[in-house]
C-alpha positions as CSV (number, residue, x, y, z in Angstrom):
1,X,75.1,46.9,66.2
2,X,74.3,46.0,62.3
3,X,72.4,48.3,60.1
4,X,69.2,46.1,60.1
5,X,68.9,46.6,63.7
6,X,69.5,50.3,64.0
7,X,66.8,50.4,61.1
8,X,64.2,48.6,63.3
9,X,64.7,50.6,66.6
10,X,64.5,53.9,64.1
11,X,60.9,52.8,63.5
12,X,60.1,52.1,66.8
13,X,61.2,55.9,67.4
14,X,59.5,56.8,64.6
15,X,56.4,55.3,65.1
16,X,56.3,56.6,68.8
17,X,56.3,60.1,67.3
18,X,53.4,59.1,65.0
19,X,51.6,57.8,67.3
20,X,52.1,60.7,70.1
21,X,50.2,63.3,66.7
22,X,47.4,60.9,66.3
23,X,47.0,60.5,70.0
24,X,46.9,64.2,70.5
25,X,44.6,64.8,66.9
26,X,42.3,62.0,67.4
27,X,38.8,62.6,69.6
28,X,37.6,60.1,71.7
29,X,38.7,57.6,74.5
30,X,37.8,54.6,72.2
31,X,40.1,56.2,69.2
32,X,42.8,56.8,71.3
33,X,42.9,53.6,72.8
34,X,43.5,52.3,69.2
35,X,46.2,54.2,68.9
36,X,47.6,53.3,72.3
37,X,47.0,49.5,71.6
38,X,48.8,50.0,68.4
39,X,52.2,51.3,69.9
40,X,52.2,48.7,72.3
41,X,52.4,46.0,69.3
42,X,54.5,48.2,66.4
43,X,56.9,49.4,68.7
44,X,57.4,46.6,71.0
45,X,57.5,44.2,67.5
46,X,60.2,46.3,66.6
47,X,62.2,46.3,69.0
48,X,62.0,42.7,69.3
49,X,62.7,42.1,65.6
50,X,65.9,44.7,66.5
51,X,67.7,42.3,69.4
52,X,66.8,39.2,66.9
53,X,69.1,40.7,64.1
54,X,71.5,42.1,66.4
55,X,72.2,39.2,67.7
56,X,70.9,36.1,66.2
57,X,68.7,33.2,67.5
58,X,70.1,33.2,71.2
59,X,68.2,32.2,74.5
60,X,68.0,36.1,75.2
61,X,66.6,36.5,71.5
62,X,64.3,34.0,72.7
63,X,63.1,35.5,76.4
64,X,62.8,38.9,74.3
65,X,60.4,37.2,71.7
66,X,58.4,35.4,74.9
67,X,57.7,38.9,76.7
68,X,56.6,40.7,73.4
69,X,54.0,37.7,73.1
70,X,53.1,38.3,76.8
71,X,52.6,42.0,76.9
72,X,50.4,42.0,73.2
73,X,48.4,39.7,75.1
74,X,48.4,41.9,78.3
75,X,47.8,44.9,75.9
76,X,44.9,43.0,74.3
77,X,43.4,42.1,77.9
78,X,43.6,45.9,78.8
79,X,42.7,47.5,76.3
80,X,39.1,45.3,75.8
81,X,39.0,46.2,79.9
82,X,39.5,49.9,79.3
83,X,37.2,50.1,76.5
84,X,34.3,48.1,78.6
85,X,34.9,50.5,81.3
86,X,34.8,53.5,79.1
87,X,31.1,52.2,77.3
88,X,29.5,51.3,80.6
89,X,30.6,54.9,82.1
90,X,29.5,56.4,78.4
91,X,33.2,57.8,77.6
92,X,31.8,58.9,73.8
93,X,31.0,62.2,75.7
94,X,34.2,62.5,77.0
């Protein structure tokens, strides 16, 4: 493995740690979904930018790059649902 993809999946780690403080620091449902939402598209970009310079533009490269499109929209899609579901059930007091 080269030393621009051992870089990347270092910020992925280090970004999960980040994310774990704020998760645990920040107060409400709608904050922490931010944070959530956030992992999902940092982390898994990274880890995706990590196969592409490991090993070059291949047709695995390319399925990687295809699921992290997929699961940002997924995450998107959820995370609007969750919210909704927290505002109608008035997660602020939570």
């Amino acid at each position: 493995m080269n030393l621009a993809a051992e870089c990347l999946l270092a910020f992925a780690v280090l970004m999960a740690w980040i994310v774990t403080l704020a998760f645990l620091r920040l107060r409400t449902p709608f904050e922490r979904l931010h944070a959530v939402t956030f992992f999902n598209i940092v982390t898994g970009g990274a880890v995706t930018a990590a196969v592409i310079a490991s090993d070059g533009f291949t047709q695995r490269t390319f399925k990687c790059l295809l699921i992290w499109v997929a699961m940002v929209g997924a995450s998107a899609l959820l995370s609007h649902a969750t919210a909704r579901a927290l505002h109608l059930r008035g997660g602020e007091r939570l």
